[in-house]
Short mmCIF file of the C-alpha atoms (twelve columns), coordinates in Angstrom:
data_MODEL
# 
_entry.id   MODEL 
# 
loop_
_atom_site.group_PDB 
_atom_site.id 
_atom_site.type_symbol 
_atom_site.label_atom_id 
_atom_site.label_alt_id 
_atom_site.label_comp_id 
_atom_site.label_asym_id 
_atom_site.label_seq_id 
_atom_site.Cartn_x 
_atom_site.Cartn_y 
_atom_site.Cartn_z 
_atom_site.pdbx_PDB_model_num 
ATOM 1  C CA . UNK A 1  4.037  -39.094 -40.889 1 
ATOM 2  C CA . UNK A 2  2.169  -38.518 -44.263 1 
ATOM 3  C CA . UNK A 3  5.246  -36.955 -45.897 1 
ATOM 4  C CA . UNK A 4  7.423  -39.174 -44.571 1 
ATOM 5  C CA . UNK A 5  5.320  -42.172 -46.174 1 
ATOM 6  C CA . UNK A 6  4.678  -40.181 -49.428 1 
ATOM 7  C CA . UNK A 7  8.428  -39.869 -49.402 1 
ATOM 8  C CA . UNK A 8  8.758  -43.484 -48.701 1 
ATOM 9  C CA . UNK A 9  6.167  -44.485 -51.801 1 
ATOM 10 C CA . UNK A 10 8.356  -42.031 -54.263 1 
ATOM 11 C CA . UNK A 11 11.787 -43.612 -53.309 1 
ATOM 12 C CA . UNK A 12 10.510 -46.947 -53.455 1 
ATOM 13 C CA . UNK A 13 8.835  -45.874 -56.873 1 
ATOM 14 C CA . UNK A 14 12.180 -44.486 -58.195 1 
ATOM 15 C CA . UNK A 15 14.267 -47.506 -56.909 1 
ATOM 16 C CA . UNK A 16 11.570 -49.854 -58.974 1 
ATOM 17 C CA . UNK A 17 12.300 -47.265 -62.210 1 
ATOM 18 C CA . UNK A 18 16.069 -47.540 -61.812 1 
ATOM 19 C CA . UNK A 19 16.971 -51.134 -61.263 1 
ATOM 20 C CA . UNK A 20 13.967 -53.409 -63.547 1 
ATOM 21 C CA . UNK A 21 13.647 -50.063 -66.000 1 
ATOM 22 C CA . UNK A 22 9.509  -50.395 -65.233 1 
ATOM 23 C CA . UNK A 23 7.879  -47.241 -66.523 1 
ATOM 24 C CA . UNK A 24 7.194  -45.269 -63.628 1 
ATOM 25 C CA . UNK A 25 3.357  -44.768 -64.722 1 
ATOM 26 C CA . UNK A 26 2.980  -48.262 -64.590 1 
ATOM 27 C CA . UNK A 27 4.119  -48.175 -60.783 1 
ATOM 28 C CA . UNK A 28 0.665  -47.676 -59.317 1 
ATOM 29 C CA . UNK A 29 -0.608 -48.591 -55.638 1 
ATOM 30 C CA . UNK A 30 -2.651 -51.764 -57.096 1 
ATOM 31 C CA . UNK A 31 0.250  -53.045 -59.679 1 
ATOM 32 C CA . UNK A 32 1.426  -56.378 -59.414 1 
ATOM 33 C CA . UNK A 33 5.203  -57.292 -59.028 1 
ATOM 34 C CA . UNK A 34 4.312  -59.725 -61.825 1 
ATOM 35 C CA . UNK A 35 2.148  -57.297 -63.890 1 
ATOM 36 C CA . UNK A 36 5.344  -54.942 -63.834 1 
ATOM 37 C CA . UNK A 37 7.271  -57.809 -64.882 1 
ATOM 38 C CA . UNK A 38 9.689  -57.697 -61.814 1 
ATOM 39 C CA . UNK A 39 11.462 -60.984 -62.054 1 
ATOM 40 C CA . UNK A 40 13.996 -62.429 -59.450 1 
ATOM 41 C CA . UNK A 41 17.054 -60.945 -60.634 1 
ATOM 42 C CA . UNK A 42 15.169 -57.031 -60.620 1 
ATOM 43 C CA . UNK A 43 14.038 -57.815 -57.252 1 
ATOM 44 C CA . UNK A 44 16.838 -59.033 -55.849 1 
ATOM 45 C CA . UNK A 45 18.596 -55.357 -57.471 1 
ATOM 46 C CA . UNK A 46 15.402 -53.715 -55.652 1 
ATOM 47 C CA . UNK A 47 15.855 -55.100 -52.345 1 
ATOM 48 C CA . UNK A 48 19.950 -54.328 -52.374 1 
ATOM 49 C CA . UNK A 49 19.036 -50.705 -53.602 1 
ATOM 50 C CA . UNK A 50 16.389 -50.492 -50.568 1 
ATOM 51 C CA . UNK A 51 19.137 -51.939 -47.707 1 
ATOM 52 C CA . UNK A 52 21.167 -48.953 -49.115 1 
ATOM 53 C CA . UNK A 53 18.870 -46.521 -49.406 1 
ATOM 54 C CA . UNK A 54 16.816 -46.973 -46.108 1 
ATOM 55 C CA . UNK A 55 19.892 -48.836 -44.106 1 
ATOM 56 C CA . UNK A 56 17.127 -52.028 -43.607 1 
ATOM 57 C CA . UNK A 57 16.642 -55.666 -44.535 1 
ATOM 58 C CA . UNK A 58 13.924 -57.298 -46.334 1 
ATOM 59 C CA . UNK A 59 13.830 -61.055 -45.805 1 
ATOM 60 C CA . UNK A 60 12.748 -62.732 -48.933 1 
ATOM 61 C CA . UNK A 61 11.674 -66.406 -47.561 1 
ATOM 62 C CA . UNK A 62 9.330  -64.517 -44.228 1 
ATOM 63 C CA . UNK A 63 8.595  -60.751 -44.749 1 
ATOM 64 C CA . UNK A 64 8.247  -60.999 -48.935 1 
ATOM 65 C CA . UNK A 65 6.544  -64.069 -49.460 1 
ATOM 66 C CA . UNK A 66 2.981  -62.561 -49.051 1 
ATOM 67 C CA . UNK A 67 3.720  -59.158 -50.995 1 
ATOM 68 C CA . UNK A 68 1.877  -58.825 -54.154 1 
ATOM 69 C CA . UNK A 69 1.424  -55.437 -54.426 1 
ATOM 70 C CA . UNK A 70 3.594  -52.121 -54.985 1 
ATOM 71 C CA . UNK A 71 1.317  -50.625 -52.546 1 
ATOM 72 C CA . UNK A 72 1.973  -54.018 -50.220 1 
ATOM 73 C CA . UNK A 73 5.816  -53.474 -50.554 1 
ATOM 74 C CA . UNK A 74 5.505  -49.926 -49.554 1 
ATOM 75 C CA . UNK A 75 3.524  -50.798 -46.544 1 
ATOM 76 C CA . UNK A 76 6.134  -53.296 -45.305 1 
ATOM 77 C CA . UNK A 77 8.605  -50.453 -45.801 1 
ATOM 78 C CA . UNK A 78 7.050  -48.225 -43.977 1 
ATOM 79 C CA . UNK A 79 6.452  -50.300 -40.998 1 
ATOM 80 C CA . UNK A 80 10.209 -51.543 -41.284 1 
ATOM 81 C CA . UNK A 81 11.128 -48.024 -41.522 1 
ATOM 82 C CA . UNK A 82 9.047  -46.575 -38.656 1 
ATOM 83 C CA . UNK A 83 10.653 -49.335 -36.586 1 
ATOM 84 C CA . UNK A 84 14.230 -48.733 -37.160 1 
ATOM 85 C CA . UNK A 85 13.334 -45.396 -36.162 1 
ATOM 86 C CA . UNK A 86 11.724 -46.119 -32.575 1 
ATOM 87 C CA . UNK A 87 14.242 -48.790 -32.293 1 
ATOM 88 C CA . UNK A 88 17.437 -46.123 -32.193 1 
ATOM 89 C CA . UNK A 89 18.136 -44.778 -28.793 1 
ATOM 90 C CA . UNK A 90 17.896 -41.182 -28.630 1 
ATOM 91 C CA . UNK A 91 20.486 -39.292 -28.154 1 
# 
């Protein structure tokens, strides 16, 4: 599961570069959504880019409202992620 979430962390990181053009060495585990000067129109690109990248939904008013962090955002993913995984019926 450790590449999977370091794989996670770098597609988040690259989603973050691409749609609010934040310099990726900025983009740190600690960094703020406000220190990176993410405003509501680059998040709102962010989470779009993230539904089609990952195929999952980030509600802004109950799962975002607590998220500070980059590192906190790629938690949430990861959960969401390893969810929609065990929530698939094998086939």
């Amino acid at each position: 599961m450790a590449g999977a979430s370091q794989n996670i962390r770098e597609t988040l990181r690259a989603l973050i570069v691409k749609e609010s053009f934040v310099d990726e060495s900025q983009i740190v585990e600690d960094a703020t959504l406000e220190s990176l000067s993410i405003d509501s129109l680059d998040m709102s690109m962010i989470l779009m880019a993230i539904e089609e990248k990952f195929g999952i939904y980030l509600s802004v008013d109950t799962e975002l409202e607590s998220i500070v962090t980059f590192g906190e955002l790629v938690s949430l993913l990861e959960k969401k992620v390893s969810q929609g995984i065990a929530d698939q019926p094998a086939k």
